[in-house]
Backbone as XML, in Angstrom:
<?xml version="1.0"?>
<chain id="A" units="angstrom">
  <residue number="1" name="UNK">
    <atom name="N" x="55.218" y="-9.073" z="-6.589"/>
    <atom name="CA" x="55.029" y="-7.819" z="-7.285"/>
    <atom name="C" x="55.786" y="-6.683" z="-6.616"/>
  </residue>
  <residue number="2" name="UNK">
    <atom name="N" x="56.231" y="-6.506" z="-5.271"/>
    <atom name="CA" x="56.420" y="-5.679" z="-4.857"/>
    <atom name="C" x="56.344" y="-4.635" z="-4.300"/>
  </residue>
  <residue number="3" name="UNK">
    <atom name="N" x="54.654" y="-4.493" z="-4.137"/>
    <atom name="CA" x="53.574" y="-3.439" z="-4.253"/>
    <atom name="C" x="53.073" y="-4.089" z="-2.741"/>
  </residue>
  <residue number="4" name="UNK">
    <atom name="N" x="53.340" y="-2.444" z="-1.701"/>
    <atom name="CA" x="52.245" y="-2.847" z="-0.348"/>
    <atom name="C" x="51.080" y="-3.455" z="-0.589"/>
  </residue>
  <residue number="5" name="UNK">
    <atom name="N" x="50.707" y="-4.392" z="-0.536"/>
    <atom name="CA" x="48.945" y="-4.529" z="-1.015"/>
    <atom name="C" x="48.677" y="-4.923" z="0.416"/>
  </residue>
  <residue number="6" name="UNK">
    <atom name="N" x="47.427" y="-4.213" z="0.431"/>
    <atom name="CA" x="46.530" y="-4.472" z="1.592"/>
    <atom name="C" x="45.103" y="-4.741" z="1.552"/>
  </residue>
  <residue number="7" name="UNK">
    <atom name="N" x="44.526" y="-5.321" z="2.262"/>
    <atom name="CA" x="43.085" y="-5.780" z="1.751"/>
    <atom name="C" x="42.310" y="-5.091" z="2.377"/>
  </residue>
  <residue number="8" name="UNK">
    <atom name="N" x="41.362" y="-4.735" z="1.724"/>
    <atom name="CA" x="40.296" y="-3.728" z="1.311"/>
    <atom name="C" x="38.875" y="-4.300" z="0.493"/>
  </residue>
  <residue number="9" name="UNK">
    <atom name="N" x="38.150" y="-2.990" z="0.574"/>
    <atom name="CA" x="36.920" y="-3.499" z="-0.118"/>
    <atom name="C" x="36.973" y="-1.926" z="-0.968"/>
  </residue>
  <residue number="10" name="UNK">
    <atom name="N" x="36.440" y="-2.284" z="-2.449"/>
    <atom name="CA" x="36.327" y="-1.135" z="-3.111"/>
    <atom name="C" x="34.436" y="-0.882" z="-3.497"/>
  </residue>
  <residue number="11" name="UNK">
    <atom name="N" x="33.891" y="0.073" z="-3.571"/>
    <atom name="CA" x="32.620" y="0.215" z="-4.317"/>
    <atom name="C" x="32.727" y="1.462" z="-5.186"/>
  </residue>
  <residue number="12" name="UNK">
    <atom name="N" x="31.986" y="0.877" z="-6.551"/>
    <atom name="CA" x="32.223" y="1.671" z="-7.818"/>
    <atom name="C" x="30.893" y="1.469" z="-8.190"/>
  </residue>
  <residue number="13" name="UNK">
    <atom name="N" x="30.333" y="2.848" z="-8.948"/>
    <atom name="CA" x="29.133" y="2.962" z="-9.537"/>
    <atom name="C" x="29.132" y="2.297" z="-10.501"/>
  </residue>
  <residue number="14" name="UNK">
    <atom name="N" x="30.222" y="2.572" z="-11.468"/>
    <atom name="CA" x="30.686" y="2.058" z="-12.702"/>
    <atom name="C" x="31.660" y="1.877" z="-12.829"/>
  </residue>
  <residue number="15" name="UNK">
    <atom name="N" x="31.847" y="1.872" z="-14.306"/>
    <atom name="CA" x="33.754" y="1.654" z="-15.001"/>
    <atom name="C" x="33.197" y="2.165" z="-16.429"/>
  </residue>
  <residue number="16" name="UNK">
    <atom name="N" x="34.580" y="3.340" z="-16.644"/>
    <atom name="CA" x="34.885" y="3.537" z="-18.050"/>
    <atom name="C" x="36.408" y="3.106" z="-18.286"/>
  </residue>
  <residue number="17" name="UNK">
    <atom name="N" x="36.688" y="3.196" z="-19.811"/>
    <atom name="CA" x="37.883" y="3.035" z="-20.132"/>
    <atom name="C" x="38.071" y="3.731" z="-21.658"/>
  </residue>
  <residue number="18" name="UNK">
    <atom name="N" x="39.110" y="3.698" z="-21.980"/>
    <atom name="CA" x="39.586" y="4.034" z="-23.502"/>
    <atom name="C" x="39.379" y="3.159" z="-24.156"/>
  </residue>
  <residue number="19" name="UNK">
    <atom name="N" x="38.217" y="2.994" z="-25.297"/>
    <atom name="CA" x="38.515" y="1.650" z="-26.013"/>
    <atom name="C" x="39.679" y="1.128" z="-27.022"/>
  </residue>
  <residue number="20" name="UNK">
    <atom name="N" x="40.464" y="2.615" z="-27.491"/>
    <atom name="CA" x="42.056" y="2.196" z="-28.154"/>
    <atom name="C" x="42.899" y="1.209" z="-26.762"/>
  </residue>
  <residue number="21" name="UNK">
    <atom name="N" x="42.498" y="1.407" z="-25.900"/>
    <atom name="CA" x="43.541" y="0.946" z="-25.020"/>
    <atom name="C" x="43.143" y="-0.236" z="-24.320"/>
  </residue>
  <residue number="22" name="UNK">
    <atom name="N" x="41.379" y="-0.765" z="-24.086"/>
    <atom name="CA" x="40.759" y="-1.795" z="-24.201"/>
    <atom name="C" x="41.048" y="-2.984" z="-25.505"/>
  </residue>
  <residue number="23" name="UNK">
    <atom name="N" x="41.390" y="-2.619" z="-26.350"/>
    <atom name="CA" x="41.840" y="-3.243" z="-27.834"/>
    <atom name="C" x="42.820" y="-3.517" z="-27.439"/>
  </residue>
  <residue number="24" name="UNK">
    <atom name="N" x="44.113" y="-2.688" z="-27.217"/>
    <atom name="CA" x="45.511" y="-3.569" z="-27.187"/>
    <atom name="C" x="45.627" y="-4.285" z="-25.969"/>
  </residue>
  <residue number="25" name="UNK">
    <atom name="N" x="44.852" y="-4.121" z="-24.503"/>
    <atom name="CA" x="45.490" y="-5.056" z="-23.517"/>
    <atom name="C" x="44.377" y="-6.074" z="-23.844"/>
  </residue>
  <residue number="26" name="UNK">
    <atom name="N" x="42.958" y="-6.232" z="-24.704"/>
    <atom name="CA" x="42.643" y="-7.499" z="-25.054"/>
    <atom name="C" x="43.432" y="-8.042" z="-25.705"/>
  </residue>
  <residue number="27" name="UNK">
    <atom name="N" x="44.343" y="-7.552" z="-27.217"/>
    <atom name="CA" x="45.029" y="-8.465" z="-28.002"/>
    <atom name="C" x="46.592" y="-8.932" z="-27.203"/>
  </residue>
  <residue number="28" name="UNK">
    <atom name="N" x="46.487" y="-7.870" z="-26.050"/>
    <atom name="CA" x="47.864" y="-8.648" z="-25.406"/>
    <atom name="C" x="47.319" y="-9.979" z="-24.275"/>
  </residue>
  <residue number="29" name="UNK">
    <atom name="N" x="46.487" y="-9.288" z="-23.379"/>
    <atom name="CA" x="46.466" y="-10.500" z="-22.467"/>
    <atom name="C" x="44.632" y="-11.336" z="-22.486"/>
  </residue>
  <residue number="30" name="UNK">
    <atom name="N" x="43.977" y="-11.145" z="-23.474"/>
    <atom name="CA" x="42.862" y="-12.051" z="-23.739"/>
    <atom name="C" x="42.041" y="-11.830" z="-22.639"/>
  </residue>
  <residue number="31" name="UNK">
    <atom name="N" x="41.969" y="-10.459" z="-21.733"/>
    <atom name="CA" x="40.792" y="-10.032" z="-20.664"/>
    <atom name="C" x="40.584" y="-9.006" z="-21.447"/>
  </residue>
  <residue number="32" name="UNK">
    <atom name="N" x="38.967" y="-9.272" z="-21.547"/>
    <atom name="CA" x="38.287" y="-7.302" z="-22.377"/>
    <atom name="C" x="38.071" y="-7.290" z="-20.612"/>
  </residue>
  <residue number="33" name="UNK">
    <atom name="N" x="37.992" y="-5.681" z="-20.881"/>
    <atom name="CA" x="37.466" y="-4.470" z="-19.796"/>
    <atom name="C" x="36.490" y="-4.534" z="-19.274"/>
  </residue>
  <residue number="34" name="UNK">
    <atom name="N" x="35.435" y="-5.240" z="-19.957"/>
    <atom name="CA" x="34.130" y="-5.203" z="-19.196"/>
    <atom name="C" x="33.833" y="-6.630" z="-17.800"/>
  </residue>
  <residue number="35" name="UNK">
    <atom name="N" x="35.089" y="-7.468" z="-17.480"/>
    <atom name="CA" x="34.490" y="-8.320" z="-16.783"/>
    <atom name="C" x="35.244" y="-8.093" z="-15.295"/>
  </residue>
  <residue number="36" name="UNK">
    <atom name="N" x="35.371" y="-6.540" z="-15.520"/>
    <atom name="CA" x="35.951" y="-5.679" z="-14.085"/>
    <atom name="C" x="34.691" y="-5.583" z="-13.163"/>
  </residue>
  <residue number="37" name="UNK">
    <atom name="N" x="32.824" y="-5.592" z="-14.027"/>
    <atom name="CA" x="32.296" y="-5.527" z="-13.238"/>
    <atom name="C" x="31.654" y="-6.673" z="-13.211"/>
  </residue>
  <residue number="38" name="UNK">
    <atom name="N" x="32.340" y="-7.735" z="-13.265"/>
    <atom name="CA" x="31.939" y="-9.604" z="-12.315"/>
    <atom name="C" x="33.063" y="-9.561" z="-11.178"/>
  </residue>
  <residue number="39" name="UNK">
    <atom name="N" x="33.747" y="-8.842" z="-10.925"/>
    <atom name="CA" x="35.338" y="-9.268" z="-9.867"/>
    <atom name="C" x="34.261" y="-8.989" z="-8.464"/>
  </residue>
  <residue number="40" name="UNK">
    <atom name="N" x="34.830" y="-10.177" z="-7.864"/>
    <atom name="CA" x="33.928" y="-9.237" z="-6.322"/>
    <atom name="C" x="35.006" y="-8.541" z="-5.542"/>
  </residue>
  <residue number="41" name="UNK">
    <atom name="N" x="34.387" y="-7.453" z="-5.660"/>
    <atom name="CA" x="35.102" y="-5.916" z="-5.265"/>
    <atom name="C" x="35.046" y="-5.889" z="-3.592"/>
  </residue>
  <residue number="42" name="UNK">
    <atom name="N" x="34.484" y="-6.731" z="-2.903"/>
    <atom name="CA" x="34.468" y="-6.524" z="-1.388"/>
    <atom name="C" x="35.600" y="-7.678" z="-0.853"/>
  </residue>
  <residue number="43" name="UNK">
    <atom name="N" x="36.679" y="-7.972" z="-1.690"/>
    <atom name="CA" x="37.413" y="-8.293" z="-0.952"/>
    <atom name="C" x="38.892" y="-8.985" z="-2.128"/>
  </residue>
  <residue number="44" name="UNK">
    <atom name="N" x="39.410" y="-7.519" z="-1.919"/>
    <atom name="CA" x="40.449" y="-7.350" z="-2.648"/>
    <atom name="C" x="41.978" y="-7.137" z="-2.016"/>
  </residue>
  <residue number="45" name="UNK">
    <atom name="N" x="42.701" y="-7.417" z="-2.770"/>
    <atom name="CA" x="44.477" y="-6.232" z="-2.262"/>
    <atom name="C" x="44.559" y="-4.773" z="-2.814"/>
  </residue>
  <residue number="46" name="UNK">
    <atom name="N" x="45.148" y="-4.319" z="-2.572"/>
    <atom name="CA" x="45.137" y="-3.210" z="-3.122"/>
    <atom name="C" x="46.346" y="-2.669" z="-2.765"/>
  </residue>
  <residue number="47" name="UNK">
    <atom name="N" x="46.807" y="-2.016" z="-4.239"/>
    <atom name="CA" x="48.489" y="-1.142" z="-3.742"/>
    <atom name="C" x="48.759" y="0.307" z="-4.773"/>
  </residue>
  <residue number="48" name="UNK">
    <atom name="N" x="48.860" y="1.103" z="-4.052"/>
    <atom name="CA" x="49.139" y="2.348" z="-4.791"/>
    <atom name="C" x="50.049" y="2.357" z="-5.883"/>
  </residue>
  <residue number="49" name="UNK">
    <atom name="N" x="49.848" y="2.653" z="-7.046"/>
    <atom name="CA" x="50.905" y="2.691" z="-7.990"/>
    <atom name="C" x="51.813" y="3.874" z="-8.015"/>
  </residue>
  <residue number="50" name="UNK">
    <atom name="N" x="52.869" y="4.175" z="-7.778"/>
    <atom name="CA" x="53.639" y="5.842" z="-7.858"/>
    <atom name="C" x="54.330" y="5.527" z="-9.066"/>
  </residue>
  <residue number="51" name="UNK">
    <atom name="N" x="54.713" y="4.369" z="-9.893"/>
    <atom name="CA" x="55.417" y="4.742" z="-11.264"/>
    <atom name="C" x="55.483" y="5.893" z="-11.683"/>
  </residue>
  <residue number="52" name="UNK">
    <atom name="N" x="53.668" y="6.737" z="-11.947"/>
    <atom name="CA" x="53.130" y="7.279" z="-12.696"/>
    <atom name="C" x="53.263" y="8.993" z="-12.485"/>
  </residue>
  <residue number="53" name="UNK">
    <atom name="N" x="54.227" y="9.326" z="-11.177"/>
    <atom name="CA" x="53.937" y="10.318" z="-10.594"/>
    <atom name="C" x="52.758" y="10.666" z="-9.530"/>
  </residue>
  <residue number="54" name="UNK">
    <atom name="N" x="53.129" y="12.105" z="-9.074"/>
    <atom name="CA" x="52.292" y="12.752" z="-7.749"/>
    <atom name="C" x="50.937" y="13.085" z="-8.672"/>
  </residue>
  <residue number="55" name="UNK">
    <atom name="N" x="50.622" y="13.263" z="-9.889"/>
    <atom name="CA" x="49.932" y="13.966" z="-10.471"/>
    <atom name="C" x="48.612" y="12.794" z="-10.426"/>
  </residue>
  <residue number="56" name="UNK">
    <atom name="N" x="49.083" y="11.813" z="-10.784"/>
    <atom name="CA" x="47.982" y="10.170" z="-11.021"/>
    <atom name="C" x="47.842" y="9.469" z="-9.836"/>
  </residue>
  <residue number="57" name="UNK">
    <atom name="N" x="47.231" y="9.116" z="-9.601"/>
    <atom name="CA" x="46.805" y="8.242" z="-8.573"/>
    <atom name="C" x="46.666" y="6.925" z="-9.416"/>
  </residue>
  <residue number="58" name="UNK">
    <atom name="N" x="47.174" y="6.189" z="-9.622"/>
    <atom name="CA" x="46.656" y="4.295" z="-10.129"/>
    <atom name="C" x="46.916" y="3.796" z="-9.161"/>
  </residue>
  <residue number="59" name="UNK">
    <atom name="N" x="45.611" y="2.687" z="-8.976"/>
    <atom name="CA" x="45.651" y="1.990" z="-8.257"/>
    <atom name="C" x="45.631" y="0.280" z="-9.006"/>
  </residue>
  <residue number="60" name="UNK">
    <atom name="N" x="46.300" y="-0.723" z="-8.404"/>
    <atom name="CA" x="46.924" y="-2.035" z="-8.713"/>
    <atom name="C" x="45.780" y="-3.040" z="-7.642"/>
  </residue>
  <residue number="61" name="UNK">
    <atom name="N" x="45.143" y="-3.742" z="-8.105"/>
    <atom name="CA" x="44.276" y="-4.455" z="-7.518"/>
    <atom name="C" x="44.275" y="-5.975" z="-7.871"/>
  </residue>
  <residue number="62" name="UNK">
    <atom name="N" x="44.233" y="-6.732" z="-6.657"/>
    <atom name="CA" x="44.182" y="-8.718" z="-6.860"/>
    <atom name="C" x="43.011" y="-8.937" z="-6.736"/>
  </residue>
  <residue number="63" name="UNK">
    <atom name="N" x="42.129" y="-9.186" z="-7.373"/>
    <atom name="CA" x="41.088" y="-9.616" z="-7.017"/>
    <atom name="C" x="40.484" y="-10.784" z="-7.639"/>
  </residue>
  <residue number="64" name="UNK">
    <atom name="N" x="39.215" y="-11.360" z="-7.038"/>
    <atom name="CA" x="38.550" y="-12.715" z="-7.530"/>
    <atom name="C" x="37.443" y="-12.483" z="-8.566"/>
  </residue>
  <residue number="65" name="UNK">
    <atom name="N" x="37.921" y="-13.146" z="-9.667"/>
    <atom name="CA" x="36.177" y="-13.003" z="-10.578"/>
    <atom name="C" x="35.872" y="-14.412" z="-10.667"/>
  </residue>
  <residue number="66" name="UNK">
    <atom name="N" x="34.599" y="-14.278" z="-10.455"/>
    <atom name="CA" x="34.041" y="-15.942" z="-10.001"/>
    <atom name="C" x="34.178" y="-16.895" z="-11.690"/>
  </residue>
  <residue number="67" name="UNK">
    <atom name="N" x="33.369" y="-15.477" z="-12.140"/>
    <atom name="CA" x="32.866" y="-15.991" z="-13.615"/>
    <atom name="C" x="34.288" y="-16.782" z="-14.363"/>
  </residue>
  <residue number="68" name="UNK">
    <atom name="N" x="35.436" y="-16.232" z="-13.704"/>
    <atom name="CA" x="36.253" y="-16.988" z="-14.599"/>
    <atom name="C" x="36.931" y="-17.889" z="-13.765"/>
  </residue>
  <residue number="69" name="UNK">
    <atom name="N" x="36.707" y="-17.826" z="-12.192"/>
    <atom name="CA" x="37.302" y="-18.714" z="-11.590"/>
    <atom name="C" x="39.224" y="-18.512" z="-11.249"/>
  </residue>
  <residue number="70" name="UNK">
    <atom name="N" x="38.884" y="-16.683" z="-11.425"/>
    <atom name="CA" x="40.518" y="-16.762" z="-11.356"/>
    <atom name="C" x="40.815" y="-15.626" z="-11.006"/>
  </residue>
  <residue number="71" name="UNK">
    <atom name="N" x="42.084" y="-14.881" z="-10.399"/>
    <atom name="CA" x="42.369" y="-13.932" z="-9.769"/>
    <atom name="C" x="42.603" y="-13.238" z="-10.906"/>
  </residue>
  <residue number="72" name="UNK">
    <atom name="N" x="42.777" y="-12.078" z="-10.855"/>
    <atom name="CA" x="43.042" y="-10.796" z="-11.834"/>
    <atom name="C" x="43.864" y="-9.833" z="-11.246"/>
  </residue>
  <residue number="73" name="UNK">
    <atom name="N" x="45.071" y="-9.257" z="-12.132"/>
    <atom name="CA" x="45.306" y="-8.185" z="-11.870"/>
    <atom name="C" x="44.564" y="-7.015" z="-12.260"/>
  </residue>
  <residue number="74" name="UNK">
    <atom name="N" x="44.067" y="-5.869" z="-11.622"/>
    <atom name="CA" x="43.460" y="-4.693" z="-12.462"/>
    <atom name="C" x="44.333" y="-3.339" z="-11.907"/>
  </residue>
  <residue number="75" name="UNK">
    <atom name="N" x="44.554" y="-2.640" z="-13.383"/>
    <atom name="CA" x="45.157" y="-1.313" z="-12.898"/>
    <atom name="C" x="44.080" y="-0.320" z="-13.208"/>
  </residue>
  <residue number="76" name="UNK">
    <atom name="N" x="44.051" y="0.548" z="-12.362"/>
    <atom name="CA" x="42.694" y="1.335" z="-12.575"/>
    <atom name="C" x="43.297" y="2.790" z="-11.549"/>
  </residue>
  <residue number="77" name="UNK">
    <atom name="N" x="41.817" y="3.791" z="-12.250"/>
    <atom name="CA" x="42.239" y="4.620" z="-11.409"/>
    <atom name="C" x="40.783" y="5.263" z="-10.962"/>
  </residue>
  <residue number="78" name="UNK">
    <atom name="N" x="40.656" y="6.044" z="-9.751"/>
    <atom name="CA" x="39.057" y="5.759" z="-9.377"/>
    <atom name="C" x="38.437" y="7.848" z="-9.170"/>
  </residue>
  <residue number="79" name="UNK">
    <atom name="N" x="37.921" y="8.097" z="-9.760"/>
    <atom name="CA" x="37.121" y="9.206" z="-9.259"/>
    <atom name="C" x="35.643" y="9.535" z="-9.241"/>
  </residue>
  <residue number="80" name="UNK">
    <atom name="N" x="35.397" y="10.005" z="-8.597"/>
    <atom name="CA" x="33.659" y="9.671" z="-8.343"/>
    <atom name="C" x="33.478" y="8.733" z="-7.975"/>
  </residue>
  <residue number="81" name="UNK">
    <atom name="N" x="33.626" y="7.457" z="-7.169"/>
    <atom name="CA" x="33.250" y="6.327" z="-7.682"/>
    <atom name="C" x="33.200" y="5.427" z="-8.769"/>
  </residue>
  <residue number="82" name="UNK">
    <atom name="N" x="33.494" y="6.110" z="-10.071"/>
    <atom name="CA" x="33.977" y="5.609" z="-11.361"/>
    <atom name="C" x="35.084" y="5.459" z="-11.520"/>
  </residue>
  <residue number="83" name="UNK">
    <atom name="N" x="35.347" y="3.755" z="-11.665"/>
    <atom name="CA" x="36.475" y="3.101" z="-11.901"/>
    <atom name="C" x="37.152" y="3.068" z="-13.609"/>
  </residue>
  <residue number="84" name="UNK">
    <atom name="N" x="38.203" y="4.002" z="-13.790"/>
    <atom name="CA" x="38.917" y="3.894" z="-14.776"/>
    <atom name="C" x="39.654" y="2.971" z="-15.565"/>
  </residue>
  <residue number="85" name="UNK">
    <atom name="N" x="39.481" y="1.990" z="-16.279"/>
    <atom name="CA" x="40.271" y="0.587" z="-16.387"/>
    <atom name="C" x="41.307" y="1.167" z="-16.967"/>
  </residue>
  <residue number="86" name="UNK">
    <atom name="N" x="42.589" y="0.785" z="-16.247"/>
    <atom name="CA" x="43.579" y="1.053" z="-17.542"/>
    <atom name="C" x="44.017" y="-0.296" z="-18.063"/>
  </residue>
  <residue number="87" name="UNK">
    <atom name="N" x="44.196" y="-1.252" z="-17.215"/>
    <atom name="CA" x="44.628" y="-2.738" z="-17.773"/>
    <atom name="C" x="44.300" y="-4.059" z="-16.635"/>
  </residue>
  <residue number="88" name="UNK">
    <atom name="N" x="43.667" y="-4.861" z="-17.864"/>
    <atom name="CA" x="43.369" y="-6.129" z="-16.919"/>
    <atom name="C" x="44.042" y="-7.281" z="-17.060"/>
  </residue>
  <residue number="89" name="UNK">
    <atom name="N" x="44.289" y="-8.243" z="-16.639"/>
    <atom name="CA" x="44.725" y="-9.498" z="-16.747"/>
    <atom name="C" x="45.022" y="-10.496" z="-15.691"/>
  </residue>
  <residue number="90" name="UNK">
    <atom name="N" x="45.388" y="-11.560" z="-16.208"/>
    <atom name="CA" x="45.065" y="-13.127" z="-15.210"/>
    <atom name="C" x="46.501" y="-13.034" z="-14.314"/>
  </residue>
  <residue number="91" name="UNK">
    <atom name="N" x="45.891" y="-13.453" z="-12.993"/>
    <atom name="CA" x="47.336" y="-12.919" z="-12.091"/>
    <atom name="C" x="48.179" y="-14.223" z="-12.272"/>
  </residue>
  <residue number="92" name="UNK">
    <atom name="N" x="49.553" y="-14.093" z="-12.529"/>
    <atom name="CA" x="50.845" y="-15.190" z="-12.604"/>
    <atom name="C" x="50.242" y="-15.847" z="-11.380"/>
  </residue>
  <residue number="93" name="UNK">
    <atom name="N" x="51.423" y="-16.516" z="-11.042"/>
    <atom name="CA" x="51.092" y="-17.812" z="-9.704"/>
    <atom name="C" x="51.650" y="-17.301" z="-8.283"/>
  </residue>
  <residue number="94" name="UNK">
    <atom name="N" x="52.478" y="-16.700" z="-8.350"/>
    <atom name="CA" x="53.207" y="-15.389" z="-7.389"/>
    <atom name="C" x="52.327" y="-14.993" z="-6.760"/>
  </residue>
  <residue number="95" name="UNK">
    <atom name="N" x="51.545" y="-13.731" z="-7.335"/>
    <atom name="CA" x="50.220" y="-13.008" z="-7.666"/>
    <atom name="C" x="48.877" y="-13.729" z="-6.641"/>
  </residue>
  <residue number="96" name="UNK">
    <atom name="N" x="48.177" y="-14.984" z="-7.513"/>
    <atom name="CA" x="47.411" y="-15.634" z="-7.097"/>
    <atom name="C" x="47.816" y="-16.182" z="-5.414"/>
  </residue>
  <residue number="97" name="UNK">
    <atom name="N" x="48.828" y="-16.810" z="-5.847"/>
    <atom name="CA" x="49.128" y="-17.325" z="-4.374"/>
    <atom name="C" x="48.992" y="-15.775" z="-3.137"/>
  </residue>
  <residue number="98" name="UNK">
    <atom name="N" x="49.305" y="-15.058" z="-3.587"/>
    <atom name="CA" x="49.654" y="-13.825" z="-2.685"/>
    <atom name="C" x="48.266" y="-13.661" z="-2.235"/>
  </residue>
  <residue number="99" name="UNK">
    <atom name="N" x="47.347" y="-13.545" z="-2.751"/>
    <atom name="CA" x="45.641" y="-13.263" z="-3.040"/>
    <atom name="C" x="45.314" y="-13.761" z="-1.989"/>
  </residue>
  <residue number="100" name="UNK">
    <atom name="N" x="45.443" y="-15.168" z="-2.369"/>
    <atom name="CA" x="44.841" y="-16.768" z="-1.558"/>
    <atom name="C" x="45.202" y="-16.162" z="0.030"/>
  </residue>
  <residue number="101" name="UNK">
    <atom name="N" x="46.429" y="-16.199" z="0.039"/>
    <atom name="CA" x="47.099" y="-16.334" z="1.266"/>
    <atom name="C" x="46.801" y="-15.294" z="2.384"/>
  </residue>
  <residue number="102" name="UNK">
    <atom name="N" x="46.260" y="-13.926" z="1.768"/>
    <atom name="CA" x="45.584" y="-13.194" z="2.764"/>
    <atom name="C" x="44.194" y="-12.964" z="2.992"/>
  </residue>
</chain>
């Protein structure tokens, strides 16, 4: 990916998202938004996104959800403790392996 990732632990009260924008990354990559809160969040990668500008903070996360037995990418962005979903999906093999390996 390209992205410093470093491992970390995140804690979030919750998660909101846009549901126009929950709709298209379900019909693109077959993860709805809501199984951001099965991922176990205490032991993740994590890498700052700057695409987006100084103004956004996104953050790019590898993490494990048991329930599906598979790594995930999540882009999100976090205030309050409330985790913003912007997009989820199943990490390539690159990705996964990268996960595993640290």
């Amino acid at each position: 990916m390209g992205l410093p990732f470093r491992r970390t632990k995140e804690d979030f009260l919750g998660f909101d998202w846009e549901d126009r924008n929950r709709d298209i990354h379900f019909d693109k990559h077959g993860i709805d938004f809501p199984i951001v809160g099965r991922i176990d969040w205490s032991h993740v990668l994590k890498a700052r996104d700057h695409r987006h500008g100084p103004t956004e903070t996104r953050w790019v996360a590898l993490a494990y959800c048991p329930v599906l037995a598979r790594v995930l990418v999540v882009v999100y962005l976090k205030q309050h403790q409330i985790g913003r979903i912007i997009s989820v999906r199943l990490a390539n093999a690159e990705e996964a392996a990268l996960f595993h390996a640290r």
